[in-house]
C-alpha positions as CSV (number, residue, x, y, z in Angstrom):
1,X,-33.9,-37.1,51.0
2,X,-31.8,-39.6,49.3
3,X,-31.0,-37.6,46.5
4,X,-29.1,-35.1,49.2
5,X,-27.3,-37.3,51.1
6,X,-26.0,-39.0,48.0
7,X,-25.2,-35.4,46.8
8,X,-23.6,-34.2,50.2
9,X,-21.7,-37.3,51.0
10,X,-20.2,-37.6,46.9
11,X,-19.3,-34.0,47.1
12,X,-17.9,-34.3,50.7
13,X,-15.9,-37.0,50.2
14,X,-14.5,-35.9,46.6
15,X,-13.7,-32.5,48.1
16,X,-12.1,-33.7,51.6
17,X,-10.0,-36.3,49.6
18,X,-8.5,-33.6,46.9
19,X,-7.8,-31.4,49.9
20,X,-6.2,-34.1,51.6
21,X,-3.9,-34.7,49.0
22,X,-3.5,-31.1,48.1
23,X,-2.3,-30.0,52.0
24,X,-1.2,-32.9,53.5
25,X,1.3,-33.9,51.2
26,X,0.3,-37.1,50.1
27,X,3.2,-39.8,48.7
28,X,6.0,-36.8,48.2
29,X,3.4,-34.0,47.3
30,X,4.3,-30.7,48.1
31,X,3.3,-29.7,51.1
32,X,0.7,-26.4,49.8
33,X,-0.9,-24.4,52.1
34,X,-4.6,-23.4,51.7
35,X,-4.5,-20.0,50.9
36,X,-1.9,-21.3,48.3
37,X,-4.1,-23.7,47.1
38,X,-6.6,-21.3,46.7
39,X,-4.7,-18.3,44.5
40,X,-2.5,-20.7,42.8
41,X,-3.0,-18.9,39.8
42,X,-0.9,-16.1,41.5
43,X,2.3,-18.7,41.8
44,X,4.5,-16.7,39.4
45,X,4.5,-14.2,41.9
46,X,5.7,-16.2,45.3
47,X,9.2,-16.4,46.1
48,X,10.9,-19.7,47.1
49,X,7.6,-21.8,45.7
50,X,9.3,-25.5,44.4
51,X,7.6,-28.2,43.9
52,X,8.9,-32.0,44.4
53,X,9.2,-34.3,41.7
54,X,6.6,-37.7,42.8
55,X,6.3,-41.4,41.7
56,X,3.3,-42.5,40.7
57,X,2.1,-46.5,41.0
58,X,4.1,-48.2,37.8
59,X,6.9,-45.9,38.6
60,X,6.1,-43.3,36.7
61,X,8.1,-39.8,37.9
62,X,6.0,-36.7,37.6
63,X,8.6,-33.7,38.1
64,X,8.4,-29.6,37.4
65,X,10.5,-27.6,35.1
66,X,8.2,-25.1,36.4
67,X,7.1,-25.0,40.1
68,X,3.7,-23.7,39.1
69,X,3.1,-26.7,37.0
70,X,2.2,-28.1,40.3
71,X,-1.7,-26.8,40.2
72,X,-1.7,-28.0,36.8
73,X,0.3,-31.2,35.7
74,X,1.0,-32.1,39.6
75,X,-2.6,-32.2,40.2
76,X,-2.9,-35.6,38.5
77,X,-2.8,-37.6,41.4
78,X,-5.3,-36.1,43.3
79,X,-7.9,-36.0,39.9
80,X,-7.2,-39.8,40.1
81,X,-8.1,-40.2,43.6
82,X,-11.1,-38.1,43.3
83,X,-12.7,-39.7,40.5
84,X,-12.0,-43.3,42.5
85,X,-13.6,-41.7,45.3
86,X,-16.7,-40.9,43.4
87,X,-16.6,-44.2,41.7
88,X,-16.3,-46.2,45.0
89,X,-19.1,-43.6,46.8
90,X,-21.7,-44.2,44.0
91,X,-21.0,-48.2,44.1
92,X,-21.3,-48.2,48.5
93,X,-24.2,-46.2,47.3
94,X,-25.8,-48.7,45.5
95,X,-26.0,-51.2,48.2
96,X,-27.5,-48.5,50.4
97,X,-30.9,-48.6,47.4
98,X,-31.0,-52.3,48.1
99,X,-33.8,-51.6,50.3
100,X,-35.1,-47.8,51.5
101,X,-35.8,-48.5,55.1
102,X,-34.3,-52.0,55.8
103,X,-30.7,-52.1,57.0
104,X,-28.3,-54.0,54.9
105,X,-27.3,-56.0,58.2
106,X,-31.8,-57.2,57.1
107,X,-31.2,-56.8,53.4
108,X,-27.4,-58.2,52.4
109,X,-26.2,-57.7,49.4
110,X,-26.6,-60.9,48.1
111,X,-29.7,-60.7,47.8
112,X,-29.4,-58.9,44.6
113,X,-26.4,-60.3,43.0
114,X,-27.4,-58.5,39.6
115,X,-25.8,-55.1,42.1
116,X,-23.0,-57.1,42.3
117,X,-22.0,-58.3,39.0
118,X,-23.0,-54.4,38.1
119,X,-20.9,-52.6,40.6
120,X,-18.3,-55.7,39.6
121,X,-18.3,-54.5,36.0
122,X,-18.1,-50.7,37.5
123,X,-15.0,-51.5,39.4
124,X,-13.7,-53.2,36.7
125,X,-14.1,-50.3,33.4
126,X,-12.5,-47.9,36.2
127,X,-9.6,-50.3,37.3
128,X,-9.5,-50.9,33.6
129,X,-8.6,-46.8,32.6
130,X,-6.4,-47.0,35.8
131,X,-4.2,-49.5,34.4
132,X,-3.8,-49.9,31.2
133,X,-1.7,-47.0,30.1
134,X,-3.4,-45.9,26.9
135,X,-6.9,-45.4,28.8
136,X,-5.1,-43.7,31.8
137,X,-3.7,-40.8,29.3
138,X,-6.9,-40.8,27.5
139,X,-8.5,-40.3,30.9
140,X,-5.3,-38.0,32.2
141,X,-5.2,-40.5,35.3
142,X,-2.3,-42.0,36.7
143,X,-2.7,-45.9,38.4
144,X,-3.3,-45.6,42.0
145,X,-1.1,-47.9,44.7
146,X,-2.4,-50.3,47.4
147,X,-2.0,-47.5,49.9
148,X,-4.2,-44.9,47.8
149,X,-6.9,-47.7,47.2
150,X,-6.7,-48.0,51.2
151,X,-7.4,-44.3,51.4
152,X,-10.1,-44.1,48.6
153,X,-12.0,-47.2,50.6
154,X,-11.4,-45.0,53.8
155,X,-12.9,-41.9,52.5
156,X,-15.7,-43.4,50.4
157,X,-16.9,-46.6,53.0
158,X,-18.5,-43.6,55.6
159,X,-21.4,-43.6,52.9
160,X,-23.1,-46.6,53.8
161,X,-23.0,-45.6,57.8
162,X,-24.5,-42.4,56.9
163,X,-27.8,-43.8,55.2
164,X,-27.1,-46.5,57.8
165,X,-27.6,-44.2,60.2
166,X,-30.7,-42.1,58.5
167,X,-32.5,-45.6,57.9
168,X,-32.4,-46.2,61.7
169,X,-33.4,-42.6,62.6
170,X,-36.2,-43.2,59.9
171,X,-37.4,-46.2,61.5
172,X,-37.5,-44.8,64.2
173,X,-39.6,-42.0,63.9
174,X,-42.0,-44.0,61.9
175,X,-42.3,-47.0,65.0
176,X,-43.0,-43.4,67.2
177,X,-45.2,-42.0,64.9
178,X,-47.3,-45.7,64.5
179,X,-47.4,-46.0,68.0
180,X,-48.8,-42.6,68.7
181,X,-51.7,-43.6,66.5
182,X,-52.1,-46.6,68.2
Protein backbone atom coordinates (compact mmCIF):
# COMPACT_ATOMS: atom_id res chain seq x y z
CA UNK A 1 0.00 0.00 0.00
CA UNK A 2 2.95 2.13 0.60
CA UNK A 3 4.44 1.66 -2.52
CA UNK A 4 1.10 3.48 -4.15
CA UNK A 5 0.76 6.19 -2.19
CA UNK A 6 4.42 7.01 -2.48
CA UNK A 7 3.77 6.49 -6.21
CA UNK A 8 0.39 8.58 -6.43
CA UNK A 9 1.46 11.31 -4.20
CA UNK A 10 5.31 11.76 -6.21
CA UNK A 11 3.50 11.67 -9.42
CA UNK A 12 0.72 14.06 -8.19
CA UNK A 13 2.64 16.48 -6.89
CA UNK A 14 5.40 16.50 -9.75
CA UNK A 15 2.57 16.71 -12.27
CA UNK A 16 0.29 19.44 -10.41
CA UNK A 17 3.49 21.56 -9.86
CA UNK A 18 4.67 21.55 -13.71
CA UNK A 19 1.12 22.34 -14.57
CA UNK A 20 1.12 25.08 -12.15
CA UNK A 21 3.94 26.59 -13.58
CA UNK A 22 3.03 25.86 -17.11
CA UNK A 23 -0.77 27.66 -16.84
CA UNK A 24 -0.54 29.85 -14.18
CA UNK A 25 2.21 31.80 -15.18
CA UNK A 26 4.53 31.47 -12.63
CA UNK A 27 7.41 34.54 -11.96
CA UNK A 28 6.71 36.15 -15.65
CA UNK A 29 5.82 32.75 -17.48
CA UNK A 30 3.71 32.99 -20.21
CA UNK A 31 0.51 32.52 -19.42
CA UNK A 32 -0.25 28.88 -21.82
CA UNK A 33 -3.41 27.50 -21.97
CA UNK A 34 -3.96 23.70 -21.57
CA UNK A 35 -4.93 22.70 -24.87
CA UNK A 36 -1.77 24.74 -25.76
CA UNK A 37 0.24 23.05 -23.46
CA UNK A 38 -0.89 19.97 -24.76
CA UNK A 39 -0.22 20.36 -28.81
CA UNK A 40 2.73 22.61 -28.36
CA UNK A 41 4.39 20.84 -30.98
CA UNK A 42 1.74 22.54 -33.34
CA UNK A 43 3.14 26.23 -32.20
CA UNK A 44 4.53 27.09 -35.59
CA UNK A 45 1.07 27.06 -36.67
CA UNK A 46 -0.73 29.66 -34.00
CA UNK A 47 -0.97 33.20 -34.75
CA UNK A 48 -0.02 35.92 -32.18
CA UNK A 49 1.82 32.99 -29.88
CA UNK A 50 4.93 35.16 -27.94
CA UNK A 51 6.46 34.18 -25.27
CA UNK A 52 7.98 36.53 -22.37
CA UNK A 53 11.55 36.73 -21.63
CA UNK A 54 11.93 35.52 -17.50
CA UNK A 55 14.63 35.95 -14.75
CA UNK A 56 15.66 33.15 -13.12
CA UNK A 57 17.22 33.18 -9.19
CA UNK A 58 21.01 34.68 -9.91
CA UNK A 59 19.52 36.89 -12.48
CA UNK A 60 19.89 34.94 -15.19
CA UNK A 61 17.36 36.12 -18.27
CA UNK A 62 15.85 33.32 -20.24
CA UNK A 63 14.28 35.05 -23.47
CA UNK A 64 12.92 33.58 -27.11
CA UNK A 65 14.17 34.39 -30.45
CA UNK A 66 11.55 31.98 -31.23
CA UNK A 67 8.20 31.95 -29.35
CA UNK A 68 8.04 28.15 -29.66
CA UNK A 69 11.20 27.86 -27.81
CA UNK A 70 9.02 28.27 -24.91
CA UNK A 71 7.98 24.29 -24.59
CA UNK A 72 11.48 23.63 -25.08
CA UNK A 73 14.20 26.06 -23.55
CA UNK A 74 11.31 28.01 -21.45
CA UNK A 75 10.45 24.80 -19.82
CA UNK A 76 13.58 25.01 -17.54
CA UNK A 77 11.99 26.38 -14.75
CA UNK A 78 9.38 24.21 -14.24
CA UNK A 79 12.00 20.81 -14.87
CA UNK A 80 13.73 22.61 -11.84
CA UNK A 81 10.81 22.81 -9.72
CA UNK A 82 9.67 19.37 -10.55
CA UNK A 83 12.72 17.57 -9.81
CA UNK A 84 12.84 19.70 -6.19
CA UNK A 85 9.45 18.52 -5.85
CA UNK A 86 10.29 14.93 -6.17
CA UNK A 87 13.47 15.45 -4.15
CA UNK A 88 11.60 17.12 -1.17
CA UNK A 89 8.46 14.34 -1.58
CA UNK A 90 10.82 11.30 -1.36
CA UNK A 91 12.82 13.02 1.74
CA UNK A 92 8.91 13.95 3.69
CA UNK A 93 8.69 10.42 2.54
CA UNK A 94 11.33 9.17 4.49
CA UNK A 95 10.10 10.29 7.77
CA UNK A 96 6.72 8.84 7.01
CA UNK A 97 9.02 4.93 7.04
CA UNK A 98 10.19 5.92 10.47
CA UNK A 99 7.61 3.73 11.78
CA UNK A 100 4.63 1.82 9.60
CA UNK A 101 1.76 2.39 11.93
CA UNK A 102 3.04 4.90 14.58
CA UNK A 103 2.42 8.55 13.92
CA UNK A 104 5.39 10.74 13.79
CA UNK A 105 3.68 13.05 16.46
CA UNK A 106 4.67 8.90 18.63
CA UNK A 107 7.73 8.39 16.55
CA UNK A 108 9.65 11.99 15.87
CA UNK A 109 12.17 12.18 13.75
CA UNK A 110 14.84 12.33 16.05
CA UNK A 111 14.68 9.29 16.86
CA UNK A 112 16.62 8.24 13.96
CA UNK A 113 18.99 11.04 13.35
CA UNK A 114 20.97 8.71 10.74
CA UNK A 115 17.33 9.91 8.38
CA UNK A 116 18.38 13.06 9.18
CA UNK A 117 21.95 13.46 8.43
CA UNK A 118 20.76 11.31 5.10
CA UNK A 119 18.01 13.40 3.93
CA UNK A 120 20.59 16.35 5.21
CA UNK A 121 23.20 15.12 2.61
CA UNK A 122 20.07 14.70 0.06
CA UNK A 123 19.15 18.24 0.43
CA UNK A 124 22.46 19.19 0.19
CA UNK A 125 23.84 17.22 -3.43
CA UNK A 126 20.42 18.76 -4.81
CA UNK A 127 21.00 22.40 -3.43
CA UNK A 128 24.46 21.70 -4.50
CA UNK A 129 23.47 21.09 -8.67
CA UNK A 130 21.07 24.09 -7.98
CA UNK A 131 23.72 26.40 -7.24
CA UNK A 132 26.73 26.01 -8.43
CA UNK A 133 26.46 26.93 -12.04
CA UNK A 134 28.60 24.20 -13.67
CA UNK A 135 26.27 21.37 -12.03
CA UNK A 136 23.10 23.35 -12.84
CA UNK A 137 24.05 23.23 -16.78
CA UNK A 138 25.22 19.79 -16.38
CA UNK A 139 21.85 19.02 -14.84
CA UNK A 140 19.96 21.80 -17.35
CA UNK A 141 18.50 23.39 -14.00
CA UNK A 142 18.32 26.80 -13.18
CA UNK A 143 18.65 27.91 -9.07
CA UNK A 144 15.29 28.26 -7.66
CA UNK A 145 14.34 31.60 -5.39
CA UNK A 146 13.03 31.71 -1.80
CA UNK A 147 9.57 32.07 -3.22
CA UNK A 148 9.82 28.77 -5.41
CA UNK A 149 11.46 26.83 -2.41
CA UNK A 150 8.15 28.20 -0.57
CA UNK A 151 6.01 26.58 -3.33
CA UNK A 152 8.10 23.26 -3.64
CA UNK A 153 7.72 22.91 0.41
CA UNK A 154 3.90 23.72 -0.27
CA UNK A 155 3.39 21.16 -2.88
CA UNK A 156 5.60 18.36 -1.50
CA UNK A 157 4.73 18.82 2.69
CA UNK A 158 0.88 17.26 1.83
CA UNK A 159 2.92 13.80 1.72
CA UNK A 160 3.36 13.28 5.21
CA UNK A 161 -0.59 14.14 6.07
CA UNK A 162 -1.56 11.70 3.54
CA UNK A 163 0.32 8.56 5.20
CA UNK A 164 -0.60 10.59 8.32
CA UNK A 165 -3.85 10.11 7.50
CA UNK A 166 -3.76 6.27 6.25
CA UNK A 167 -1.75 5.42 9.49
CA UNK A 168 -4.69 6.66 11.52
CA UNK A 169 -7.33 5.05 9.28
CA UNK A 170 -5.07 1.91 9.64
CA UNK A 171 -5.08 1.98 13.31
CA UNK A 172 -8.15 2.26 13.24
CA UNK A 173 -9.47 -0.57 11.60
CA UNK A 174 -7.03 -2.77 13.29
CA UNK A 175 -8.32 -1.46 17.14
CA UNK A 176 -11.97 -2.42 15.31
CA UNK A 177 -10.98 -5.51 13.97
CA UNK A 178 -9.00 -6.53 17.63
CA UNK A 179 -11.99 -5.66 19.42
CA UNK A 180 -14.40 -7.66 17.37
CA UNK A 181 -12.30 -10.60 18.35
CA UNK A 182 -12.42 -9.81 21.67
Amino acid sequence: MWALQLLASSSCGTLKLHLWVSILSLNGHTLVEFSQLRNWGKCSSWSNFTASPFTVAGGHMISFTDPCDYFTVGKVKAMTLSLSVLVSIEMFNSLNALSEHNSLVKMPPWRNPWLLVAMSASFGLHCLILYVPFLADVYGIVPLSLSEWILVILVSAPVILIDEVLKFVGRSQRRIAKEKMA
